[in-house]
N, C-alpha and C positions, 0 to 999 in steps of 0.2 A: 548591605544591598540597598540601592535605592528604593523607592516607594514604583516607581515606573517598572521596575524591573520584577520587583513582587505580585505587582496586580499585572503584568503579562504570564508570570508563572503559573498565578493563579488561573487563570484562563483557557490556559494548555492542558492543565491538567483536569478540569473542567469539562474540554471538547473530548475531553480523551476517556472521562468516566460517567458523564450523562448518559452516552449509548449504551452502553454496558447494563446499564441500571436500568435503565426503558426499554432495555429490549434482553430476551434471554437468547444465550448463543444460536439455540434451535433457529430463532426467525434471520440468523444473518446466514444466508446460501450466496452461492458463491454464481457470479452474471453466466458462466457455461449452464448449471442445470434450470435457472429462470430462462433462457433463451429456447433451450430444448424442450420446455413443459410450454413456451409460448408458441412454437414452430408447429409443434404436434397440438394444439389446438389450432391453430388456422389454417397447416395445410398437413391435416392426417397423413397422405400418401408421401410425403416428400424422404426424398432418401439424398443425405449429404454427397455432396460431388467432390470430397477429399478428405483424406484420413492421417491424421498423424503418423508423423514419420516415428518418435518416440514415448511412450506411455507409461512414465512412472507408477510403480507401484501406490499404495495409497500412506503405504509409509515413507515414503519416499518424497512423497508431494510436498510438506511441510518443510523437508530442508532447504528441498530448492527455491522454493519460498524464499527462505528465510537469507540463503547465499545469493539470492536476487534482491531482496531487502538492501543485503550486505553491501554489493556491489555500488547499489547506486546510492546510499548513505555515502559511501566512501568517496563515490566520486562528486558529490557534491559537497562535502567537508573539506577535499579537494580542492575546487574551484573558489568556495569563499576563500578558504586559507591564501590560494593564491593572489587574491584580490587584496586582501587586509594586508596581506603582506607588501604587494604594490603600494598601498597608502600609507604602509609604516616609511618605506625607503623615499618614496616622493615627500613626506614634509618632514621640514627643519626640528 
């Protein structure tokens, strides 16, 4: 493994376990319940003018997560692969 290639791994793994460490799971909520504790302090009275059409259970939440994750992981492993592979066939 290159030396370039080491000290980006290093790096990634880094951005990926500082938070973790500086913060406990408790303080990372999720931007739906910070928007609704912000809403309901600035305008008490207000009442939402649309509702979800579907409302997964709470077990539920995390797969689709995770099949949303899924999806667009795929489709952009996808799209490099297509490109690398364009630059295999174009050079000699």
């Amino acid at each position: 493994m290159k030396k370039q290639d080491a000290i980006l791994l290093g790096l990634v793994v880094l951005l990926m376990f500082v938070p973790l460490v500086m913060h406990s799971a408790a303080d990372f909520k999720g931007a739906d319940d910070q928007t609704t504790a912000m809403i309901g302090a600035v305008r008490p009275g207000y009442e939402a003018w649309f509702s979800p059409l579907f409302e997964p259970s709470e077990d539920m939440e995390p797969w689709l997560f995770g099949l949303q994750a899924g999806i667009g992981a795929g489709v952009v492993c996808y799209i490099l692969g297509y490109f690398r592979g364009l630059t295999q066939i174009q050079s000699p």
